[in-house]
C-alpha positions in Angstrom: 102.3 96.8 105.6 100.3 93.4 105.6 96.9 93.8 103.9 93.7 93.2 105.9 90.9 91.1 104.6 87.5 91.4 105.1 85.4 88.6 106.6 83.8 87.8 103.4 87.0 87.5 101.1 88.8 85.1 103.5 85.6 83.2 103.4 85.7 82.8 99.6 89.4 82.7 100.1 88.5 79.4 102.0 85.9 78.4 100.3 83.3 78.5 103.0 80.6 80.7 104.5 81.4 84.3 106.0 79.3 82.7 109.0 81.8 79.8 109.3 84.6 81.8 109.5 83.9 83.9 112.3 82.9 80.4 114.3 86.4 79.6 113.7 87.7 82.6 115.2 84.9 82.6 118.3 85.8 79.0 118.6 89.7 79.8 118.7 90.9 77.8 116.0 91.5 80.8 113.4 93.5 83.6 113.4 91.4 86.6 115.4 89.8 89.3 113.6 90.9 93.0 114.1 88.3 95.4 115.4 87.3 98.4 113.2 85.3 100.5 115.6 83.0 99.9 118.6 80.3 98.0 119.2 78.5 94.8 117.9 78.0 96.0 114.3 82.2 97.4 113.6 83.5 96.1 111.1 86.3 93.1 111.4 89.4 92.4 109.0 91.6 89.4 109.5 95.7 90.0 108.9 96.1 88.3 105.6 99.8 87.2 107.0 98.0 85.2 109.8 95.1 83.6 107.4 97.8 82.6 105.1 100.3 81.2 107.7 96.7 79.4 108.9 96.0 77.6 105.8 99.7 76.3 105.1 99.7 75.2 108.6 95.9 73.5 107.9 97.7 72.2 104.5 100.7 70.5 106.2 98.5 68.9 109.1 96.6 67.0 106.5 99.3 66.2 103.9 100.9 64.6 107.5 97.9 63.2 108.8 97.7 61.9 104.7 101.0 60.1 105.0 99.8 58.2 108.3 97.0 57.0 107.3 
C-alpha cells in the first residue's frame, strides 16, 4: 500500500507553502488530493506514488529544457 501524505509534508517535501500546493492541484498541474470526509474542512492526502512520479517528471522537464537552452 502506497503511503498518503498530508498537504503540509508534500509542501515541505517541495519546499513550498501548504497554500501553494493545493493551487497546483486546483489549477491541474499536480497530482489531485484524496478526500478524507465531507465537506469544505475534510481532510486531503496526496498518493505519495503520484507526488513522487510528479517531481521526477518536473526534474526531467527542466534538466531537458536545461540542455536546450
Amino acid at each position: 500500500m502506497t503511503r498518503l501524505l498530508s498537504k503540509r509534508e508534500v509542501a515541505e517535501l517541495l519546499g513550498v507553502h501548504p497554500l501553494t500546493v493545493m493551487r497546483l492541484a486546483a489549477a491541474g498541474d499536480f497530482p489531485r488530493p484524496i478526500k478524507l470526509g465531507r465537506g469544505v474542512q475534510a481532510a486531503v492526502r496526496f498518493d505519495e506514488a503520484d507526488v513522487k512520479t510528479w517531481l521526477t517528471a518536473k526534474k526531467a522537464a527542466h534538466a531537458a529544457e536545461a540542455v536546450v537552452s
